[in-house]
N, C-alpha and C positions, 0 to 999 in steps of 0.2 A: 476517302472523300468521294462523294457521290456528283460526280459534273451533272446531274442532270436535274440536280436538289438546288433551286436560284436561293435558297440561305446557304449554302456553306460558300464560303470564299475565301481565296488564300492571301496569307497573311506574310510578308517579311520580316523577320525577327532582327536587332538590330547587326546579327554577324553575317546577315543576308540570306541564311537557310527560309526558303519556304517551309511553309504549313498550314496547314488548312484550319479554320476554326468556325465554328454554327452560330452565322448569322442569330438564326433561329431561336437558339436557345437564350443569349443573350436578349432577345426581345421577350422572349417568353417570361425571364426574371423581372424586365421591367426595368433593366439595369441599360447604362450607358450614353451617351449623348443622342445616338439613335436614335433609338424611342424616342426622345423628346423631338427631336427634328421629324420625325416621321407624323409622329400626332399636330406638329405646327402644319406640316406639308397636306394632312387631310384635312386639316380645316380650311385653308386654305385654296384647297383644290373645291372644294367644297360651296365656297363663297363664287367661286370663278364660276362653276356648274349653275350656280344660281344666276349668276348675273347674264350668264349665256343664254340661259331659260328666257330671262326678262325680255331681252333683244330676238332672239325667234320668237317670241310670241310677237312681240309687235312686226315684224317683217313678216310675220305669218301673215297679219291684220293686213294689212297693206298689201299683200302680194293676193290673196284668197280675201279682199272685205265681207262677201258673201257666206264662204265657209266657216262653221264654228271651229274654231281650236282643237285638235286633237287630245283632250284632256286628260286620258291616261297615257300617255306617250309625255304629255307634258307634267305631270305628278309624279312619273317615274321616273324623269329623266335623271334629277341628282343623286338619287339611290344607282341608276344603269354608273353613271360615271364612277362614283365609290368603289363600286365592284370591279370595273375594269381598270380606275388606276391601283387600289389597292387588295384586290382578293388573292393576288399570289402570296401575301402577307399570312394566309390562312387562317386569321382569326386573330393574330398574335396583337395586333392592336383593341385598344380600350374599344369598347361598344361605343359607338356614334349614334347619339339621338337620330332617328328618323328625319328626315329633312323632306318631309312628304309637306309638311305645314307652311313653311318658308316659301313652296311654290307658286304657290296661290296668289 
């Protein structure tokens, strides 16, 4: 087991022996309750990034009425969030449509 690989983690067997088993792999099959809680959890996360989008733009409007909107800060914002809560996941999740369109 590699402590410094955040998919392996260890496991207790029911006579209480640890062991370690791959996250990873297990997501990579597509196999097990995981994945599916993990794909509900980016979309999810997903809808939140947006609606966070919605509310600093307007506090933006309000705080700056003068300044226009930072418009690529704000188009990239739901893809930056994606990456930082799920890119340790390395790819093992399903492709997520762009959410560049949703911003707007």
């Amino acid at each position: 087991m590699n402590p410094a690989d955040p998919r392996q983690v260890v496991a207790t067997t029911p006579a209480g022996v640890a062991r370690s088993t791959n996250a990873g792999a297990t997501f990579a099959r597509g196999e097990g309750p995981g994945m599916e809680y993990a794909v509900k959890l980016r979309t999810a996360v997903t809808d939140l990034a947006l609606g966070d989008n919605i509310i600093s733009q307007c506090c933006h409007g309000l705080a700056e009425p003068h300044d226009p909107p930072p418009r690529d800060w704000i188009n990239g914002y739901p893809d930056v969030v994606d990456t930082w809560v799920f890119g340790h996941l390395c790819g093992l999740l399903p492709e997520q449509a762009s959410s560049l369109a949703g911003s707007e």
